[in-house]
N, C-alpha and C positions, 0 to 999 in steps of 0.2 A: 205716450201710448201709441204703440203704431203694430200691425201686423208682422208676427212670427215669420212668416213667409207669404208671397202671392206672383201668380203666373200667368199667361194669356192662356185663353182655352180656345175659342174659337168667335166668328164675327159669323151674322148671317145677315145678309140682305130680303130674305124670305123665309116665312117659319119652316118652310121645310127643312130650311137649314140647319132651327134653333138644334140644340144638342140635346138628349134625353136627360129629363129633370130626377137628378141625382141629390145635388144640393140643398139647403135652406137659400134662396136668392135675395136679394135685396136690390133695388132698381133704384138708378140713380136718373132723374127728370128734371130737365130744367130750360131755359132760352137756352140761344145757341153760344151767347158771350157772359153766362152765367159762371164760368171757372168751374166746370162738372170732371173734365179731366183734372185737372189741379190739385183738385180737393180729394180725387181717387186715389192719385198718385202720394198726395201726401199723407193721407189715411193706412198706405197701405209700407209708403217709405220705400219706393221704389221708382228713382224718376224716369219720366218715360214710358212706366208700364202703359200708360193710357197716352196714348197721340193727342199730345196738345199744340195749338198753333196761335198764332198771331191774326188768323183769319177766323170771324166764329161760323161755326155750324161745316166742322169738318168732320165732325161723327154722321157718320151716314148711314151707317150699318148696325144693328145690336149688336154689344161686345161682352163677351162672358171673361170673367178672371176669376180663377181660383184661391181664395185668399183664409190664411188661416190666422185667425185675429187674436191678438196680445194673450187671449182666454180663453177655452171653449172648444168645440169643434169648428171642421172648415164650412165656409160659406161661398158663396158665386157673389158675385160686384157684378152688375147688370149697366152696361152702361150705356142707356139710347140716346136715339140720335135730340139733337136738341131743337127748339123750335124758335118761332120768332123772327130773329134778323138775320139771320143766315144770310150770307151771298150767292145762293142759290135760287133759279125760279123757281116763282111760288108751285108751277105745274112738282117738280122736283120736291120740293116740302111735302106738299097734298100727297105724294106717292109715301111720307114714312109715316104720316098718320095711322093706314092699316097695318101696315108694318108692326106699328106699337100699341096699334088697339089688340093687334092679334097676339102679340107675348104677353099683354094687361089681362085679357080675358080666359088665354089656354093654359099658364102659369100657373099649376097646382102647389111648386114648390114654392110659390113669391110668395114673402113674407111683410113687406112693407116696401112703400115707393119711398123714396128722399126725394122732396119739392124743393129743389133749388131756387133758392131768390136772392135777385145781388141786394144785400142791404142799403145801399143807396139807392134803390130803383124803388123798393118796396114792389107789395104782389098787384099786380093787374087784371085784367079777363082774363087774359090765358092760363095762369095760372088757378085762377076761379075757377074754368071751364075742366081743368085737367082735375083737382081736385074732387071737382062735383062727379067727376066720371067715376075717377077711384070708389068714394062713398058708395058710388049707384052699386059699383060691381063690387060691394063688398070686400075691399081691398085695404089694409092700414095704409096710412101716408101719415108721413111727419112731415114739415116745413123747417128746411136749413135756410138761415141767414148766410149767403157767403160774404166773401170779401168784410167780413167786420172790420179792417185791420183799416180801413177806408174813412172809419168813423171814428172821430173821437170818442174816449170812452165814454163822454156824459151823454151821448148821444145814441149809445148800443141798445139799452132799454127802452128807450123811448122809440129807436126806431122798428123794434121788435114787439113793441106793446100797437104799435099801425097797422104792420103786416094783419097782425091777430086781428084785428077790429074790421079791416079793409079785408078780408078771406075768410071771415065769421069762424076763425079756431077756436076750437075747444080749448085749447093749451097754447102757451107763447112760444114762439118757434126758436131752435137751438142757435146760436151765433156761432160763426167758422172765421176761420182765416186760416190761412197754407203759413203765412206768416209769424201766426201764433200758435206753434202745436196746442199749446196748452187747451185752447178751445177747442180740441177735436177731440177732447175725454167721454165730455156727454154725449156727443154723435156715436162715438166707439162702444158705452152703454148701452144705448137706446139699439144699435146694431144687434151686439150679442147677448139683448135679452129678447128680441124679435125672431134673433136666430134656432133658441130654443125649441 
């Protein structure tokens, strides 16, 4: 299951930049070595559309993609910058904070965040902290497991049943891999019935 078609739209470094909210969006949030590009580009079946690298926390800009998914109408792939271990100074981090408070809060067409967590890391503060903001501002968020492909499989549910316990989820978070399309059916659901 992968996207009919998807394109770059535009990257802002300030919301003046963002683009006028046309679309249903959906925002992709995660550490910065979480596989956020990876998982866009494979979701969408297009390598490269999203700049991935060897170094984490090279998204530094909000990035819009216009993507029209296996079903449905099109949607926007929101993909911010990432947080965490970035090789960047922290001064540098601290600046994409409002960056991404300001498209979480002004975003009338965001439909749901994707909380990126590598599944062998399981979720921590920050992703606690990013979560409880969402809830605050009334925003849906789901929790993606990436990298499943990482884990053996007796170990998928259990380390998804953690996540949930250790982030106080209402629901057990989806498992991905770039590696195993087949796991990116549910994400692809959960997408375009959010998108509606």
């Amino acid at each position: 299951m992968r996207a009919r078609r998807a394109e770059f739209v535009i990257s802002a470094s300030d919301p003046r930049g963002f683009p006028r909210p046309e679309l249903p969006e959906l925002a992709f949030a995660g550490r910065s070595n979480v596989g956020k590009s990876s998982l866009l580009n494979a979701l969408v079946g297009v390598p490269g559309l999203a700049r991935t690298s060897n170094t984490p926390g090279r998204t530094r800009l909000v990035n819009w993609f216009r993507v029209e998914p296996p079903q449905g109408t099109p949607v926007a792939f929101v993909d911010l910058p990432g947080y965490g271990y970035a090789k960047v100074s922290k001064t540098e981090r601290a600046a994409w904070r409002p960056l991404v408070e300001a498209y979480l809060e002004r975003r009338a067409v965001l439909r749901a965040v994707l909380v990126l967590v590598d599944a062998r890391r399981g979720g921590e503060e920050e992703e606690k902290d990013l979560l409880d903001f969402l809830a605050a501002a009334d925003i849906p968020a789901r929790v993606v497991l990436t990298k499943a492909d990482k884990l053996p499989k007796a170990k998928r549910k259990p380390a998804a049943a953690e996540v949930r316990r250790a982030l106080g989820l209402a629901r057990e978070p989806l498992l991905a891999s770039i590696q195993e399309p087949d796991t990116l059916a549910d994400l692809w659901r959960f997408i375009m019935r959010q998108a509606l």
